[in-house]
mmCIF file of the N, C-alpha and C atoms, coordinates in Angstrom:
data_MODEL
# 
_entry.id   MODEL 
# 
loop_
_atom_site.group_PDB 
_atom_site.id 
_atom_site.type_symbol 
_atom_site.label_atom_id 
_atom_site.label_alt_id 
_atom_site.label_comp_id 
_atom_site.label_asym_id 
_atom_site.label_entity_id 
_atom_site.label_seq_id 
_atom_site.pdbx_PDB_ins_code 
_atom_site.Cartn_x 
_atom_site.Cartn_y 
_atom_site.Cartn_z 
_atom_site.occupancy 
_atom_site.B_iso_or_equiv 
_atom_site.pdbx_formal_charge 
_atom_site.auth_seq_id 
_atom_site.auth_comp_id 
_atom_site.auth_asym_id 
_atom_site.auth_atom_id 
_atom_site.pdbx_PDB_model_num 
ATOM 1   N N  . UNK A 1 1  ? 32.137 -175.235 -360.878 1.00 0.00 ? 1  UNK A N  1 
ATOM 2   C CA . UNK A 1 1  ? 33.564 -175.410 -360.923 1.00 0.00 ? 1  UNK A CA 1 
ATOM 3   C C  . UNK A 1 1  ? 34.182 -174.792 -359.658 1.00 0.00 ? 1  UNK A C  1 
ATOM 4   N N  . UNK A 1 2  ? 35.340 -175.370 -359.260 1.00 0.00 ? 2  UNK A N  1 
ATOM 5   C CA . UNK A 1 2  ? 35.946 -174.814 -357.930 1.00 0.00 ? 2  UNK A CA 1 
ATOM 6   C C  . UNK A 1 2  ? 37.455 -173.656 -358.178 1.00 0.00 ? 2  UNK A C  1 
ATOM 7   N N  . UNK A 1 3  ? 37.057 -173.156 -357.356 1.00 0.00 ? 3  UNK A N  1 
ATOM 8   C CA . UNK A 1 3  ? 38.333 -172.108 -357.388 1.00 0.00 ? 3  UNK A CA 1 
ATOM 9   C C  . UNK A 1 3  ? 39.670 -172.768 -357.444 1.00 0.00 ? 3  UNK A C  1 
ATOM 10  N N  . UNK A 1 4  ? 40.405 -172.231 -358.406 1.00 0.00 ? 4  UNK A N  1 
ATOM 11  C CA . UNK A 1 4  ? 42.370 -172.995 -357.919 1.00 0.00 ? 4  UNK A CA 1 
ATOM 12  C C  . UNK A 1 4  ? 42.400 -171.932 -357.029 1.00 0.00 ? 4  UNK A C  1 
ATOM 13  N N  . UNK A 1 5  ? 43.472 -172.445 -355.986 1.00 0.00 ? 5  UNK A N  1 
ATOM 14  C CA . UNK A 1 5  ? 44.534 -171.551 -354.802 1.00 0.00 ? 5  UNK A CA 1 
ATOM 15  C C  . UNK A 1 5  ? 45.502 -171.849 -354.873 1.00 0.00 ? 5  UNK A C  1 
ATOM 16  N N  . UNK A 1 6  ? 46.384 -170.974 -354.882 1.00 0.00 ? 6  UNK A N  1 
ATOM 17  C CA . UNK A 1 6  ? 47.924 -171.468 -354.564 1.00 0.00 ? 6  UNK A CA 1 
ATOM 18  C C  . UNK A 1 6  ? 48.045 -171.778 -353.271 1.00 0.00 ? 6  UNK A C  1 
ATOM 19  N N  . UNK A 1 7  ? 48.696 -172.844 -352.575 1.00 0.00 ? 7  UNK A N  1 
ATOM 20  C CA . UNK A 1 7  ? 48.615 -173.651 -351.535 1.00 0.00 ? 7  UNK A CA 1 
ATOM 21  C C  . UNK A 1 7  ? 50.130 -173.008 -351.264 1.00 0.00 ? 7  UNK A C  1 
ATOM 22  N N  . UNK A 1 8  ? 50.663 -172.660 -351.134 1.00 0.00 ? 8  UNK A N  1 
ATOM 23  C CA . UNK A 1 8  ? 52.220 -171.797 -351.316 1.00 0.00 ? 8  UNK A CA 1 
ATOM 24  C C  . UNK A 1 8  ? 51.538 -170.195 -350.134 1.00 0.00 ? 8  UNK A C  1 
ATOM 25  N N  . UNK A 1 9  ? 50.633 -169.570 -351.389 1.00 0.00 ? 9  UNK A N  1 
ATOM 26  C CA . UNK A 1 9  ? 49.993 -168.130 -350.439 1.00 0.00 ? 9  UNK A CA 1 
ATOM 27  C C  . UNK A 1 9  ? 48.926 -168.467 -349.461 1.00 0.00 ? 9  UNK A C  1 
ATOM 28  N N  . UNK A 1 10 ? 48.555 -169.403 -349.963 1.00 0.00 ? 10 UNK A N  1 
ATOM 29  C CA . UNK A 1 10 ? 47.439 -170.012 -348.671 1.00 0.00 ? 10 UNK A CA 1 
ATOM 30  C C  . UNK A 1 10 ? 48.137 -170.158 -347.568 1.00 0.00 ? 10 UNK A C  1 
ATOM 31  N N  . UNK A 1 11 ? 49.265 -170.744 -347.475 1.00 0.00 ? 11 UNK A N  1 
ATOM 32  C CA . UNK A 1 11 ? 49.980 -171.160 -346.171 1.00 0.00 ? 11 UNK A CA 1 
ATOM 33  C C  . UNK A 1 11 ? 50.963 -170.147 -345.603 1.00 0.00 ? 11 UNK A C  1 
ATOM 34  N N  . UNK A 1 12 ? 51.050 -168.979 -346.128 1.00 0.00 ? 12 UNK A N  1 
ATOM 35  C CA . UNK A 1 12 ? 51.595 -167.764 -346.105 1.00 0.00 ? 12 UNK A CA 1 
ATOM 36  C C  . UNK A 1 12 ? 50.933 -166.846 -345.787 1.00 0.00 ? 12 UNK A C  1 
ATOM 37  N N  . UNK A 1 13 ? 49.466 -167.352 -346.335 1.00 0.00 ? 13 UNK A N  1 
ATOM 38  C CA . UNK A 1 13 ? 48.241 -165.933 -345.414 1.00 0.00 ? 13 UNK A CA 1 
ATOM 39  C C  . UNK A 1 13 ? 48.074 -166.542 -343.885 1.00 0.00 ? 13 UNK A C  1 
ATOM 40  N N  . UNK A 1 14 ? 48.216 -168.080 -343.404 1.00 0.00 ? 14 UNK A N  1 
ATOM 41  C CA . UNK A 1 14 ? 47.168 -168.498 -342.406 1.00 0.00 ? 14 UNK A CA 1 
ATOM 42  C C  . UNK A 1 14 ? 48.479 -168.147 -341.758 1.00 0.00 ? 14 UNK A C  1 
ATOM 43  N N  . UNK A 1 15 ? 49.743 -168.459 -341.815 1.00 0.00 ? 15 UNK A N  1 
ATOM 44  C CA . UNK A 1 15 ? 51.345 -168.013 -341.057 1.00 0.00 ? 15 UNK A CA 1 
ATOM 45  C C  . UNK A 1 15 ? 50.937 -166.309 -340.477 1.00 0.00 ? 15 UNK A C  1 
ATOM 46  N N  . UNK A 1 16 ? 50.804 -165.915 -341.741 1.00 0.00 ? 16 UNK A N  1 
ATOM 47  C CA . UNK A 1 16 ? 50.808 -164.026 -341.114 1.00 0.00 ? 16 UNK A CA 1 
ATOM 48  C C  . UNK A 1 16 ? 49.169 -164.333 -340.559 1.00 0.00 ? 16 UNK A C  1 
ATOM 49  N N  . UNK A 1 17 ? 48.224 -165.071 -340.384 1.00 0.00 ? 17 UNK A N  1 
ATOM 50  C CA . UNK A 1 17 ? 47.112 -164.433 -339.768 1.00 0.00 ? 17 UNK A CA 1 
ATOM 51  C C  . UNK A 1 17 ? 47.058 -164.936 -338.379 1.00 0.00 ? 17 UNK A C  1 
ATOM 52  N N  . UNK A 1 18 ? 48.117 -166.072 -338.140 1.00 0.00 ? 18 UNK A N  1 
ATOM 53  C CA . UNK A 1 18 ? 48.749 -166.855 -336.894 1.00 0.00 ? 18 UNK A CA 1 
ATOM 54  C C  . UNK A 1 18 ? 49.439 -166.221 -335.923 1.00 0.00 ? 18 UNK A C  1 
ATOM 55  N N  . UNK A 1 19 ? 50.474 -165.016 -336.476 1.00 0.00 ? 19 UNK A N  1 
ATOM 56  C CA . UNK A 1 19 ? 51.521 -164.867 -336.396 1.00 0.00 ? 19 UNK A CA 1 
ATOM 57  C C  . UNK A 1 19 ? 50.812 -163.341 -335.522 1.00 0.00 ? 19 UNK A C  1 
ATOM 58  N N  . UNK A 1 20 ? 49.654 -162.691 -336.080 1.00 0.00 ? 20 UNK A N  1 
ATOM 59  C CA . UNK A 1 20 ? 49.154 -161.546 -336.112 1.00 0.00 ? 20 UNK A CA 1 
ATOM 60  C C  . UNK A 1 20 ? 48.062 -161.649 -334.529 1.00 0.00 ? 20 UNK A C  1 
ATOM 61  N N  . UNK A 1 21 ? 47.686 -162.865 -334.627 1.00 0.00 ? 21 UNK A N  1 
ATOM 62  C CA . UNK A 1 21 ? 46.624 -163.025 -333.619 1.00 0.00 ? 21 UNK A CA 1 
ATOM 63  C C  . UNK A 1 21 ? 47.779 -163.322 -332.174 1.00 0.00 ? 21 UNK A C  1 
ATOM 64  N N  . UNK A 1 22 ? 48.654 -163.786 -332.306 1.00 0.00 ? 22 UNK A N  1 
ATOM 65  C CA . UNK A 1 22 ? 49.842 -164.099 -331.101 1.00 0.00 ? 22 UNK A CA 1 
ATOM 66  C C  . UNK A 1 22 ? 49.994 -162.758 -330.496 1.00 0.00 ? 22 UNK A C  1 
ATOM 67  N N  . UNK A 1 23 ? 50.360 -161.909 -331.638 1.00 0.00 ? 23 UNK A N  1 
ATOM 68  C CA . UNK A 1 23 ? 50.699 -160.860 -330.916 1.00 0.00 ? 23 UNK A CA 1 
ATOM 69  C C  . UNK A 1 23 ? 49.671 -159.845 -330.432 1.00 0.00 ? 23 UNK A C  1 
ATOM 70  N N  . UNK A 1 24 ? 48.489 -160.065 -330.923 1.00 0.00 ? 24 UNK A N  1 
ATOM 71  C CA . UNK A 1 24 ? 47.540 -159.516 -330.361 1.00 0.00 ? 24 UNK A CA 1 
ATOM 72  C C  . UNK A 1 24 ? 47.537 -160.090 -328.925 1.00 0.00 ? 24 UNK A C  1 
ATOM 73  N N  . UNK A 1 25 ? 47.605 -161.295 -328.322 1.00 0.00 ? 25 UNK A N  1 
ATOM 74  C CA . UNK A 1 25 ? 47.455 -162.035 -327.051 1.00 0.00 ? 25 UNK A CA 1 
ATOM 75  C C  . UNK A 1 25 ? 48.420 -161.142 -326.622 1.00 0.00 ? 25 UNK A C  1 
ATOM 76  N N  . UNK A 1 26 ? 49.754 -161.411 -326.880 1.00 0.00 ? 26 UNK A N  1 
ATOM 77  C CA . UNK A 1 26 ? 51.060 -160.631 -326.099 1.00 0.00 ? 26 UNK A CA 1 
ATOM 78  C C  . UNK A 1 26 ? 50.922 -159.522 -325.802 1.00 0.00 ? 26 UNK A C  1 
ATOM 79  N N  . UNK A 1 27 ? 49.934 -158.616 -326.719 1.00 0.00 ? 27 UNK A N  1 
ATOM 80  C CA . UNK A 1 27 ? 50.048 -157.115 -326.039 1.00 0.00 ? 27 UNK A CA 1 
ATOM 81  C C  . UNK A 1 27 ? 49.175 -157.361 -325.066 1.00 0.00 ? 27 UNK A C  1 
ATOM 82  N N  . UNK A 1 28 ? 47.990 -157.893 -325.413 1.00 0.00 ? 28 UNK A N  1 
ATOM 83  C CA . UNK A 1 28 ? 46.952 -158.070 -323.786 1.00 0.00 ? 28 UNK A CA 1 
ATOM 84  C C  . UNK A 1 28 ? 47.545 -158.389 -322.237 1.00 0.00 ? 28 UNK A C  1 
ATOM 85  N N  . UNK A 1 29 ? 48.737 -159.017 -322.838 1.00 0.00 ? 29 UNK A N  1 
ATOM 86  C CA . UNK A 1 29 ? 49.304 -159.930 -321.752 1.00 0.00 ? 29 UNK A CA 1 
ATOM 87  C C  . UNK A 1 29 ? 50.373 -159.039 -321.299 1.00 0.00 ? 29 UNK A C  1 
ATOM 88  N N  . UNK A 1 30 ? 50.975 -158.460 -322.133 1.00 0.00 ? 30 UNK A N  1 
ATOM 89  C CA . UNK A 1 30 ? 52.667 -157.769 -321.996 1.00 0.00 ? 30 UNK A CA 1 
ATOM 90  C C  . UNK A 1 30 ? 52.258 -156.232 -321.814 1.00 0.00 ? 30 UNK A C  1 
ATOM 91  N N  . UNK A 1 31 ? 51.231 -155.549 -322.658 1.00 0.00 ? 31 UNK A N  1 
ATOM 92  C CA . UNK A 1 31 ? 51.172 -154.573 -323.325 1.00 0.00 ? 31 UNK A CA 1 
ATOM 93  C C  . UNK A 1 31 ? 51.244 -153.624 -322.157 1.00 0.00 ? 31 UNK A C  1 
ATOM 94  N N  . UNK A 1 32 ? 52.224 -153.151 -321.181 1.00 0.00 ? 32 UNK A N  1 
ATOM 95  C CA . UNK A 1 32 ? 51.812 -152.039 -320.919 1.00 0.00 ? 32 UNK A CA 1 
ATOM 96  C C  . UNK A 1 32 ? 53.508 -150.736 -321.129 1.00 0.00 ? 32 UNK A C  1 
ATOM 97  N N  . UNK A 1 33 ? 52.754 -149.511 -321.566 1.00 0.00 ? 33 UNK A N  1 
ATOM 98  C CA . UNK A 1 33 ? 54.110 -148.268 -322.114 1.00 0.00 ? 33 UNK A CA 1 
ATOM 99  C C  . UNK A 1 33 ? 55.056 -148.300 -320.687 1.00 0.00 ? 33 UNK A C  1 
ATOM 100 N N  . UNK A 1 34 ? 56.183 -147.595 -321.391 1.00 0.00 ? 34 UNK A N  1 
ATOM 101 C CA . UNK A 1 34 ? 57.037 -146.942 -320.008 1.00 0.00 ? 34 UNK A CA 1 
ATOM 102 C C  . UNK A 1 34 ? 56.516 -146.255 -319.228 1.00 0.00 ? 34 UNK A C  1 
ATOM 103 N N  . UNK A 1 35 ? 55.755 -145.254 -319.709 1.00 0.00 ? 35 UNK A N  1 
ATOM 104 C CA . UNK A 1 35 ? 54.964 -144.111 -318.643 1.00 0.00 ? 35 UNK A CA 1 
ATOM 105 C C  . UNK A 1 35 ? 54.065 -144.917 -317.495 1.00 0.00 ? 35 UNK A C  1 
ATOM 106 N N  . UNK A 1 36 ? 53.254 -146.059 -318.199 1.00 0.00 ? 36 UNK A N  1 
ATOM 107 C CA . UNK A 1 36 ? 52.557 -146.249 -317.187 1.00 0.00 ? 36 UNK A CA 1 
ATOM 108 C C  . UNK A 1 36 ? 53.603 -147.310 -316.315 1.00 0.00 ? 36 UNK A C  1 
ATOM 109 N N  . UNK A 1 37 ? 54.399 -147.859 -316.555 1.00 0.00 ? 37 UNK A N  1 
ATOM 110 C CA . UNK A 1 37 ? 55.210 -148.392 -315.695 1.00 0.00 ? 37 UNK A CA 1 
ATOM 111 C C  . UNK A 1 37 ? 56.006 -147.980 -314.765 1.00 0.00 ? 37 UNK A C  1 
ATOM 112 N N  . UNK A 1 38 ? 56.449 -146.453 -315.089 1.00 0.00 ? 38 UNK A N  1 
ATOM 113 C CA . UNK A 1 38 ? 56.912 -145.397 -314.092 1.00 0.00 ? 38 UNK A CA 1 
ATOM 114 C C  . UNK A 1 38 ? 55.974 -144.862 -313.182 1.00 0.00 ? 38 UNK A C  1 
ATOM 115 N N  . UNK A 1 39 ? 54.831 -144.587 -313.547 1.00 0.00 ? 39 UNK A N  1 
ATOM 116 C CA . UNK A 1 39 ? 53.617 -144.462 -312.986 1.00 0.00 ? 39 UNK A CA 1 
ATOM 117 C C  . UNK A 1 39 ? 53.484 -144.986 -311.825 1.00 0.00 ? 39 UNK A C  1 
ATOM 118 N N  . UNK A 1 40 ? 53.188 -146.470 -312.150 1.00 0.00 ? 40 UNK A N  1 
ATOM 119 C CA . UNK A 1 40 ? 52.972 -147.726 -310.847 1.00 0.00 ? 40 UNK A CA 1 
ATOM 120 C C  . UNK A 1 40 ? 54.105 -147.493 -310.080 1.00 0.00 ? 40 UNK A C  1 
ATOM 121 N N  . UNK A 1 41 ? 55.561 -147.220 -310.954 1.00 0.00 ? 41 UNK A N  1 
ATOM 122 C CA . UNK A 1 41 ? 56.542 -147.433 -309.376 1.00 0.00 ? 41 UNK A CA 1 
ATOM 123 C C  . UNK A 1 41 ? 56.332 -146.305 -308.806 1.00 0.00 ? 41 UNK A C  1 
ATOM 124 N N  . UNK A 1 42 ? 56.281 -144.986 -309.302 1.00 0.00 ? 42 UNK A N  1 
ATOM 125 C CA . UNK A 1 42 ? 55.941 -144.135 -308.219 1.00 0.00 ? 42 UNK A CA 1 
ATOM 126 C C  . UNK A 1 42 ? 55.024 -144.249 -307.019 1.00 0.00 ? 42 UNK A C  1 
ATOM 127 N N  . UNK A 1 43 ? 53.758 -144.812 -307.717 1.00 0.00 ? 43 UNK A N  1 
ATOM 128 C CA . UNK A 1 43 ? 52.856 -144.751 -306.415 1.00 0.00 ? 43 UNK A CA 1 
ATOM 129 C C  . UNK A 1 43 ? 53.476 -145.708 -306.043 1.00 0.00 ? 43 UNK A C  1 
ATOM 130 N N  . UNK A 1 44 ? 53.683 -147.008 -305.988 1.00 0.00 ? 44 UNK A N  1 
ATOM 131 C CA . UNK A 1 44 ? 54.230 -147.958 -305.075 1.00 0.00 ? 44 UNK A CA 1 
ATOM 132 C C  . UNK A 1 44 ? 55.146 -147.109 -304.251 1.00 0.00 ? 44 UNK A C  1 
ATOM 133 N N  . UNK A 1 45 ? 56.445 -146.554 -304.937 1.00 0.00 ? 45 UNK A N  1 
ATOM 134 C CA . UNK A 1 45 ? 57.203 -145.993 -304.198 1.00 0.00 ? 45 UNK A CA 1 
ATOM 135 C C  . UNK A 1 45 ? 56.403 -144.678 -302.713 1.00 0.00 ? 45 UNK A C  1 
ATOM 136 N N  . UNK A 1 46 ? 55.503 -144.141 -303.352 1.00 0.00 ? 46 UNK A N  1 
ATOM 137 C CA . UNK A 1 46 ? 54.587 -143.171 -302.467 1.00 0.00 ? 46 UNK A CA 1 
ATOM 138 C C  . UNK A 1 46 ? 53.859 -143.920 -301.384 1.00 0.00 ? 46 UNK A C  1 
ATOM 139 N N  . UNK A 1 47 ? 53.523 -144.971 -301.952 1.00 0.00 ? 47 UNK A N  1 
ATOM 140 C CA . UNK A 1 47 ? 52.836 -145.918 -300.973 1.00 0.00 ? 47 UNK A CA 1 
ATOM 141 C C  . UNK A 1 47 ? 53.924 -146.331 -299.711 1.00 0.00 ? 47 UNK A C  1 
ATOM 142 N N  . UNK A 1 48 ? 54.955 -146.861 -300.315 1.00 0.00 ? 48 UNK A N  1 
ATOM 143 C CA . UNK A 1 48 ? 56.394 -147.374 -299.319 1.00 0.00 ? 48 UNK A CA 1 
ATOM 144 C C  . UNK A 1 48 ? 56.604 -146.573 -298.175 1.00 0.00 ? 48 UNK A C  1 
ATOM 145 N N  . UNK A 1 49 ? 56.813 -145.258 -299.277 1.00 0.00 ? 49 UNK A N  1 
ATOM 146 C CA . UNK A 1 49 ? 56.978 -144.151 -298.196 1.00 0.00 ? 49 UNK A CA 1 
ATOM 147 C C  . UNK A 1 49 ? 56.172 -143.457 -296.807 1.00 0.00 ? 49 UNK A C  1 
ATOM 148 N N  . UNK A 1 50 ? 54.695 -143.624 -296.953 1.00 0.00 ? 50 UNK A N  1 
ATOM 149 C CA . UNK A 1 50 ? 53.653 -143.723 -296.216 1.00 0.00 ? 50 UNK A CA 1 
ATOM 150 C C  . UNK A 1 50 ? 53.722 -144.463 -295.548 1.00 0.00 ? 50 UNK A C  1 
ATOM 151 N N  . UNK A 1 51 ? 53.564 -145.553 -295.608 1.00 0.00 ? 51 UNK A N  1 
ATOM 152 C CA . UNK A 1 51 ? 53.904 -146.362 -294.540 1.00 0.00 ? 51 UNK A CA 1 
ATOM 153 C C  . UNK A 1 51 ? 54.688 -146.670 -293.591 1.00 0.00 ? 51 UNK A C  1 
ATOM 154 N N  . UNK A 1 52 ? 56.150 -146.583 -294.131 1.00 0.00 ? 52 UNK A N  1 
ATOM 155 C CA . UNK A 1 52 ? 57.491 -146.404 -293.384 1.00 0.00 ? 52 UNK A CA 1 
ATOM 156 C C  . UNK A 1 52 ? 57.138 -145.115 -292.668 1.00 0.00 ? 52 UNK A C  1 
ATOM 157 N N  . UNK A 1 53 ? 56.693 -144.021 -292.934 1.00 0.00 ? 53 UNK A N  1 
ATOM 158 C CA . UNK A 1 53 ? 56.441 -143.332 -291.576 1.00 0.00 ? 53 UNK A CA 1 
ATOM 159 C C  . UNK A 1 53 ? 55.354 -143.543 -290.742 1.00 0.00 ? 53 UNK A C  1 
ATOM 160 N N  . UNK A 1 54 ? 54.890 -143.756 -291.142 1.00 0.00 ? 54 UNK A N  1 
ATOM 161 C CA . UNK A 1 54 ? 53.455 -144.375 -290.301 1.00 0.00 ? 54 UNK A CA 1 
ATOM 162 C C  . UNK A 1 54 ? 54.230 -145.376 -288.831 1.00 0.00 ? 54 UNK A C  1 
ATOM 163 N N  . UNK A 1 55 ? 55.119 -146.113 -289.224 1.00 0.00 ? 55 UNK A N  1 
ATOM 164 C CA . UNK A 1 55 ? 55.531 -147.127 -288.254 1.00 0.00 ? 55 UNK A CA 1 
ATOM 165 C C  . UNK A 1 55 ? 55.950 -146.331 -287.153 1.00 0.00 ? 55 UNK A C  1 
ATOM 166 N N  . UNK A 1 56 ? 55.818 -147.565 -286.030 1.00 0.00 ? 56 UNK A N  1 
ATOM 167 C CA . UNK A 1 56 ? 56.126 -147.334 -284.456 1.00 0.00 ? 56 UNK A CA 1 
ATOM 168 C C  . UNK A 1 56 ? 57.590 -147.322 -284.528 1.00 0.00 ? 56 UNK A C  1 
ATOM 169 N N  . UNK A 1 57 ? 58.323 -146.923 -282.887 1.00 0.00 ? 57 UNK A N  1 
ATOM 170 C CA . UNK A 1 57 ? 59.695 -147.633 -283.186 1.00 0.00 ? 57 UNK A CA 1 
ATOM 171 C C  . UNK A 1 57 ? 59.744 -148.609 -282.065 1.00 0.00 ? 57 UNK A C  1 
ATOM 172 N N  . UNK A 1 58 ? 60.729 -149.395 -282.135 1.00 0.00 ? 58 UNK A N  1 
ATOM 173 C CA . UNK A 1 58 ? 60.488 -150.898 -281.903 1.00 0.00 ? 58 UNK A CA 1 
ATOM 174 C C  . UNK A 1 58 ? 60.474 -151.154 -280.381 1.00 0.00 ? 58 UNK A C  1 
ATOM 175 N N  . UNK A 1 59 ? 61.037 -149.824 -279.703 1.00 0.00 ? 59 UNK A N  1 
ATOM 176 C CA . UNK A 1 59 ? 61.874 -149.922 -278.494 1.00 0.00 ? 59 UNK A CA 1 
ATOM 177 C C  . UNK A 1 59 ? 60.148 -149.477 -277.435 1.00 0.00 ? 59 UNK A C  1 
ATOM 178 N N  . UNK A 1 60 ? 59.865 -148.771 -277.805 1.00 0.00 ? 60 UNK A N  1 
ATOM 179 C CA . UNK A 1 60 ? 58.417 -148.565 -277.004 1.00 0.00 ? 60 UNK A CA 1 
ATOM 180 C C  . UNK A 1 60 ? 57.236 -149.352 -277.123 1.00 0.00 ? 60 UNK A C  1 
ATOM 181 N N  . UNK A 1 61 ? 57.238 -150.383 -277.996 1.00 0.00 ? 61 UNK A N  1 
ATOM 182 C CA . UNK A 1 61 ? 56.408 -151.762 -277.951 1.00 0.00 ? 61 UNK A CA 1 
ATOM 183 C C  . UNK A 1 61 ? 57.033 -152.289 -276.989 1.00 0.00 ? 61 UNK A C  1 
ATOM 184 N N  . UNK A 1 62 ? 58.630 -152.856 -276.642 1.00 0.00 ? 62 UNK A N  1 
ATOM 185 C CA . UNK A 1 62 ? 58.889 -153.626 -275.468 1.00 0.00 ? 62 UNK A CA 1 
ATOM 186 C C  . UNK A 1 62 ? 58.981 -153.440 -274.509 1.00 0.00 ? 62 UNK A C  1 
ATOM 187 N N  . UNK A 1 63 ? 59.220 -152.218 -273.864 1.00 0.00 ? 63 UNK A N  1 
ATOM 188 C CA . UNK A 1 63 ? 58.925 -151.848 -272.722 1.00 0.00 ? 63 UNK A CA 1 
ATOM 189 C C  . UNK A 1 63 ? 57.243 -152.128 -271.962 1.00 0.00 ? 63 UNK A C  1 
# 
């Protein structure tokens, strides 16, 4: 004999198990905290800064 299902919670479990796996993708994709996002701009910003002194000034290349 075969199992009855309610076709009502059936389509209500596969919704939340749909719904659950998306957002698993999105954090892979999206997932990163504030800290580490302050993080990156700092060094970027540290990086910027390094460099901008590093440079020549423009007037003793043309001569």
């Amino acid at each position: 004999m075969t199992n009855i299902i309610n076709l009502r919670q059936a389509r209500k479990r596969k919704a939340r198990a749909d719904k659950a796996h998306e957002a698993a993708e999105n954090r892979a994709r999206f997932g990163r905290t504030k800290a580490e996002r302050a993080a990156d701009a700092a060094e970027e910003a540290k990086r910027a800064a390094l460099l901008e002194g590093a440079k020549r000034d423009g007037k003793e290349e043309m001569e």
